[in-house]
N, C-alpha and C positions, 0 to 999 in steps of 0.2 A: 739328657742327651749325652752327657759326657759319660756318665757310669757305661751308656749304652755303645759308646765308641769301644773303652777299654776292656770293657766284655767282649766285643767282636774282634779286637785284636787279639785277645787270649787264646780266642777260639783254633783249633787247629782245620777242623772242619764247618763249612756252613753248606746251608741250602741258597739256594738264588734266592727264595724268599726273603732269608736273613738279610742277605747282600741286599736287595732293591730296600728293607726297610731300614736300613745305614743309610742309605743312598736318600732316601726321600726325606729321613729326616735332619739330613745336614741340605739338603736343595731346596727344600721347605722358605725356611725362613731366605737364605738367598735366592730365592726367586720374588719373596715380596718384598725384600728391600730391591732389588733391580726394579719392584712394580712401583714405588715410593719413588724412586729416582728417577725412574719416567713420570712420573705422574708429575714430578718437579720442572721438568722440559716439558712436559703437557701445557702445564698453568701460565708458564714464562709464555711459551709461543701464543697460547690461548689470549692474553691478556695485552701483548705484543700487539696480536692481530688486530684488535680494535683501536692500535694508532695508526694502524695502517700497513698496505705493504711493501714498504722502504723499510719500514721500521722493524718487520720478520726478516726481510734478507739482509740490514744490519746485524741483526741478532745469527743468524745463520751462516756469513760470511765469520765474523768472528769467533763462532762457535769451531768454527772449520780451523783457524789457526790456532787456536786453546786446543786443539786434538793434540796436538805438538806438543805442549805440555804435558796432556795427560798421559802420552805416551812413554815419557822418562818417567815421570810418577809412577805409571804401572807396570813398569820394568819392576822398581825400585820392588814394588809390591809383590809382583811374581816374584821376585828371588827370595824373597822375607817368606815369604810363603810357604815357598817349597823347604828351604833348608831348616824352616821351623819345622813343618811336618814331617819331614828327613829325620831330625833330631828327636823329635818326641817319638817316633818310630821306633828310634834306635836306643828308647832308653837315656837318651842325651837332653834332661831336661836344661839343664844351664846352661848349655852351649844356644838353647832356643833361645831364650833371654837374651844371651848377651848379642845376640845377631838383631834381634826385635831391637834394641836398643841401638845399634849400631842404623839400622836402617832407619830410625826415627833421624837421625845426625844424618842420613845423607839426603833424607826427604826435606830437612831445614833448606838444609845448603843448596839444594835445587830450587826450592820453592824460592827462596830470595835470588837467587839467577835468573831466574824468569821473569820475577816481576822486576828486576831494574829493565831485563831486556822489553816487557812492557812496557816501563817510564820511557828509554831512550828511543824506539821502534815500532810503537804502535803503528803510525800512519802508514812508513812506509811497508811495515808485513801484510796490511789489508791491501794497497794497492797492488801487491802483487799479484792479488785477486781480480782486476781490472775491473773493479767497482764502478759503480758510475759516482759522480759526488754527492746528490742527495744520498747516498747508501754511504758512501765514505764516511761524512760529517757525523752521521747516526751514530756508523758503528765504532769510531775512532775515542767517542765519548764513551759507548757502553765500554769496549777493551782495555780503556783506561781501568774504567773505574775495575772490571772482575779480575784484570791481569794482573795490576799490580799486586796484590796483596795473595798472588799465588801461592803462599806459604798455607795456607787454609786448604787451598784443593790439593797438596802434596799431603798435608799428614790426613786430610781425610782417609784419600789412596792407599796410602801404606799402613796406616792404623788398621786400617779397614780389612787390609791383607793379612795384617799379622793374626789379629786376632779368628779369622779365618783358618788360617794355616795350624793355627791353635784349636781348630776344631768346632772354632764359638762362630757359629752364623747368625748367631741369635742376636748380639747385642748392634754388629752393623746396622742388622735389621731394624732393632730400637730406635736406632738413631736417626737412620735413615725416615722413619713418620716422622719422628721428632723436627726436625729442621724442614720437613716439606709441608709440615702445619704452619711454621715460624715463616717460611718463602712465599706458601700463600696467600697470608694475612698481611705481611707489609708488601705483597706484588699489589695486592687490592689498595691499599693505603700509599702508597708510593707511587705508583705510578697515576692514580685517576684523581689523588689528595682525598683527606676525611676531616671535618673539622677546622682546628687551624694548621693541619700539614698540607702545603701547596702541591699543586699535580706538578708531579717531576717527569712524567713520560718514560723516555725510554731508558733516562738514569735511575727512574727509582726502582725500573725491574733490575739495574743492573745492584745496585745498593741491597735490594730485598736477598739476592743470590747471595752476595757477600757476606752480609748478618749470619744469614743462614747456614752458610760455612764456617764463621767464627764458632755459633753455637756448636756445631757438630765438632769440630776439631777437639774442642775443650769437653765435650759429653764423653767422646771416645778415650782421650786422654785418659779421662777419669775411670772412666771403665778399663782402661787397658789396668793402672795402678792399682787396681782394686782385686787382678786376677789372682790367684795363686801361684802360679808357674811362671808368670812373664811380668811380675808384680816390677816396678823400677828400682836397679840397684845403683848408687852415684860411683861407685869405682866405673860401671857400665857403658859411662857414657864418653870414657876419655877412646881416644879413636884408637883403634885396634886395626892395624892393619889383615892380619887373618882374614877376619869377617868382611872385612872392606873388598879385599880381592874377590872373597865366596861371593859377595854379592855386584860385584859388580862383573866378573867372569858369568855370571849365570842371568845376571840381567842385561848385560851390552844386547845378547843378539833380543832380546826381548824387547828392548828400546829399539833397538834394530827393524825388529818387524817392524814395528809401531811407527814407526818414525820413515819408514819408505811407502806404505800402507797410506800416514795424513800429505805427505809428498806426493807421490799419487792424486792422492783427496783432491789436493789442491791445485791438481792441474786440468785433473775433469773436472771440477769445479767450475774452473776456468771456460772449459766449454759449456757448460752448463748455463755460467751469466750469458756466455754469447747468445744465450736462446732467449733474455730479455727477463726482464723484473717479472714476470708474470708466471714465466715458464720456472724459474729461478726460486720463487715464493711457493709453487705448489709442488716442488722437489723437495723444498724445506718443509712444510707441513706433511708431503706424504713420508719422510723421513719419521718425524716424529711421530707419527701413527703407525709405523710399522716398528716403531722401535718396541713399542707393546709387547714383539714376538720375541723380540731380545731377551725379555726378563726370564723366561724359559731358560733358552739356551744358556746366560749365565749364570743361572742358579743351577741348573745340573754341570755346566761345567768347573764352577766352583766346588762342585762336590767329589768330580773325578781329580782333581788336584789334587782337594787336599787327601782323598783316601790310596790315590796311587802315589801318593809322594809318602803318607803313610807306609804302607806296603812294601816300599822299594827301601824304605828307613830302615824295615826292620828283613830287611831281604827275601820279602816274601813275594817272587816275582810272579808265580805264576796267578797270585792271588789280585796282584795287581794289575792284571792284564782282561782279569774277569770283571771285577772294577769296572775296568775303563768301555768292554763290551757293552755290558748292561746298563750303562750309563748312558752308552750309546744310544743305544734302542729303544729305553727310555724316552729319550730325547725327543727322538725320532719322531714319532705318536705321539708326543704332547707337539710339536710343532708342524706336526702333516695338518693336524685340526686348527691351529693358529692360521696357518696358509689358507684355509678354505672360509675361516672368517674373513682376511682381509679381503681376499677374492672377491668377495658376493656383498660385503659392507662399507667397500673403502671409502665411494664416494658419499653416501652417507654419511662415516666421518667425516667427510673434508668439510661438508656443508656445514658445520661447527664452527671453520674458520673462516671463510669466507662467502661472501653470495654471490660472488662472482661464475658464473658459468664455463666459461672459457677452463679456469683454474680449478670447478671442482670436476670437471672432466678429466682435466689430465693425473691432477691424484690418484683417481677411482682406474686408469689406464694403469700408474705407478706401480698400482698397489695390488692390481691384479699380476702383473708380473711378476711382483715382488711374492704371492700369493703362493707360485708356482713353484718356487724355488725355496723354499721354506725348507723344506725335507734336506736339502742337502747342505741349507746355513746351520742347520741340527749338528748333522756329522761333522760339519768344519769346526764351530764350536767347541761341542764337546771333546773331540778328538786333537784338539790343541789344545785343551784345558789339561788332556790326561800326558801328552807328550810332554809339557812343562813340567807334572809332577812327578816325569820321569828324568827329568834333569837333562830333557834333550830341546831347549831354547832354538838351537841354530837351526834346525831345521825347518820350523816353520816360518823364521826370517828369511829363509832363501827361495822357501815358496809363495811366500807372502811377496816377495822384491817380485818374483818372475810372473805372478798371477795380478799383480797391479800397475807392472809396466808392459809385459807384453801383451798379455791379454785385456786388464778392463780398460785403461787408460789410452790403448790403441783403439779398442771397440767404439768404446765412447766416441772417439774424436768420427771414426771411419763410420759408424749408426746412426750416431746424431745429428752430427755437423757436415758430412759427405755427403751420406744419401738422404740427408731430410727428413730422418724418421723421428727427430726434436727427442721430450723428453722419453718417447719410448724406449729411443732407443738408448739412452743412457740406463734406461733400467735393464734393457734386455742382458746389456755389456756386464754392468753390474753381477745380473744372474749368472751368468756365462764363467764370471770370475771366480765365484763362490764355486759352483757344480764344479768346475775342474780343479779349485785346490781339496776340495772334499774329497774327490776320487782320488787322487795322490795321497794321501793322508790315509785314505782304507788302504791305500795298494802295500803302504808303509809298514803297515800294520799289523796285516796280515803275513806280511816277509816278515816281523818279529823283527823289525830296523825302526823301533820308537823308543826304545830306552837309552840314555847313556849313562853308562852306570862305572862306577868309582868302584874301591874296596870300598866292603859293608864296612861302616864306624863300629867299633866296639861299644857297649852299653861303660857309663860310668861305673868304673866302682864304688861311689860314695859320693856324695852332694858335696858339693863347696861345703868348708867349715864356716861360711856366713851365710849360708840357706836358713830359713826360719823355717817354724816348726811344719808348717802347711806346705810349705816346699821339699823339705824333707819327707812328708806325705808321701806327697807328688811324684817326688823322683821313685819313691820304693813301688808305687800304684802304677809309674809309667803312663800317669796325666796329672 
């Protein structure tokens, strides 16, 4: 894969051919790690379901304020990202290191902010959610036990980024079966007991999550150390302001989106419990069955990232623009036909989680809406995968603020809870959100207003006098 990147960047000319088989084999493996990651919210909610459903809308409510989290984590991870593949673009191998390494130091320092704000603020962040208290008690125990030791889900995130951004989709992907084999076996073990380990319920799914994060943190670790290019240097780690501002100028609005997006979340949320543990339980399971469509979309838009933040590294704008096109369209058609599965199968799934009637009704309504709108969660997706690798973050934090407060967040309240259309209408609002930030995002597009662009870096003239010999490779290879 990697000979196969630096070849393509050599190239002065390709055919689209070339281009979609770059493209597929860096989206490849991140699309089955996203399918690993789902399948790990599969197993949880799966296994969940059979203690009951208080015990899925503990897990769902909480899941909703860990969004919060992951959204500074994948800030962190967007900016690592990009200015990795910026740098390697540009011939700047050790400036990629030493930013990967800086960003591990900001993913610490976050991840233990979060989880003291776990220790001190668990109960009252779920009440904000106007849980009922069977669901409070549930979830207040799980968020303990996953929130505190957030340190796990931040270097997952940014590991995960970096090595991306570094062109390697392969070894997330690794990791990713890896810990979701480790998740499953003690979901099974922990939460129903085997032997002499007692049934822990709905702590030992939250325990089996944890493990399983330890494992992957420390696999990824190991893997990042092992790389040629982004291998661990100890001067590397002392804090550098430089890189600190690059990545926190390029991740703010990135948190930014993310963090007005689970604010939003959390307020149709909010109307959502109003519609009742029932309605609330089959929002969270049809959630999780559509999130299936997701692994698509961020597996190709993990791919316009990193190749249009490539591109743009090495100032090749117009190259980067085709990129992001065909990545598009790509997209597109792998998720029109994900839409027409959930359409026609949803409630079929749901019957998986519950035999409730009432509830796999409203999934299979959920998920038909959700069905429709597929085509253009494609375009928003990918097309804000490819503006990040353009180094233009803000913009889709201010479409993201205005398409989840004035649009879904209004809809929601005015579809669901006004006119009585319950959880239809929260999907409809939902749909409504996505189709109109995706058209703004084409419109942006196509006016050639998605790039923000700096002076091009100069290429090194020579590797650090402490590069070792395979870095030294490296930097003359430009991987």
């Amino acid at each position: 894969m990697k000979d196969d990147l630096v070849e393509a960047k050599l190239k002065n000319i390709q055919s689209n051919k070339e281009r979609l088989k770059i493209i597929i084999v860096l989206a490849i493996p991140a699309v089955i790690e996203n399918f690993f990651q789902t399948i790990l919210g599969f197993v949880d909610t799966y296994f969940v379901s059979k203690l009951g459903l208080a015990e899925v809308s503990a897990v769902g409510v909480t899941n909703a304020v860990l969004a919060i989290y992951f959204a500074l984590f994948m800030a962190i991870g967007v900016a690592a990202n990009v200015r990795i593949a910026n740098f390697l673009g540009a011939k700047q191998p050790e400036k990629a290191r030493h930013i990967s390494q800086q960003s591990i130091v900001l993913a610490i320092f976050f991840g233990l902010i979060t989880g003291l704000a776990t220790l001190l603020f668990a109960e009252p962040l779920l009440k904000l959610m106007g849980i009922e208290s069977s669901v409070l008690e549930a979830g207040s125990l799980y968020f303990r036990i996953v929130g505190i030791p957030s340190i796990f889900m931040s270097l997952m995130f940014v590991i995960s980024a970096i090595l991306r951004g570094a062109g390697d989709t392969k070894t997330p992907m690794k990791v990713s079966i890896i810990i979701n084999i480790v998740n499953a076996a003690l979901d099974y073990v922990l939460i129903f007991g085997f032997l002499f380990i007692p049934e822990l319920g709905i702590a030992g799914a939250a325990l089996a999550t944890v493990f399983s994060r330890v494992v992957g943190s420390a696999a990824l670790l190991y893997y990042l150390n092992q790389s040629k290019v982004l291998a661990f240097r100890k001067d590397y780690w002392k804090l550098d302001k430089v890189h600190l501002k690059e990545l926190t100028t390029l991740g703010s609005p990135a948190a930014g989106e993310r963090l007005v997006m689970r604010a939003g979340q959390i307020v149709y949320f909010g109307f959502v419990v109003a519609l009742g543990t029932n309605a609330f339980a089959a929002h969270q399971i049809a959630g999780n069955i559509e999130v299936f469509s997701y692994m698509v979309g961020y597996g190709f838009a993990t791919a316009a990232t990193i190749l249009v933040g490539q591109q743009i590294g090495a100032g090749n704008l117009d190259e980067a623009r085709r990129y992001a096109k065909l990545t598009t369209l790509l997209t597109l058609a792998s998720m029109t036909a994900l839409g027409a599965m959930l359409f026609f199968l949803g409630e079929w799934a749901g019957s998986f989680f519950t035999k409730d009637q009432e509830v796999i009704g409203n999934i299979g309504t959920a998920l038909k809406i959700s069905g429709v709108f597929q085509p253009f969660l494609a375009v928003l997706m990918v097309l804000t995968g490819a503006f990040q690798g353009a180094n233009n973050t803000k913009f889709p934090m201010y479409l993201t603020a205005f398409g989840m407060w004035a649009v879904r967040t209004v809809l929601v309240y005015v579809w669901a809870i006004a006119l009585g259309w319950g959880l239809a209408g929260v999907w409809i609002a939902i749909g409504a959100d996505i189709a109109f930030r995706a058209i703004v995002l084409v419109i942006q597009f196509k006016r050639g207003k998605w790039m923000a662009l700096e002076k091009a870096p100069e290429a090194e003239s020579e590797c650090h006098p402490q590069t070792t010999k395979e870095t030294m490779s490296a930097c003359v290879n430009n991987y």
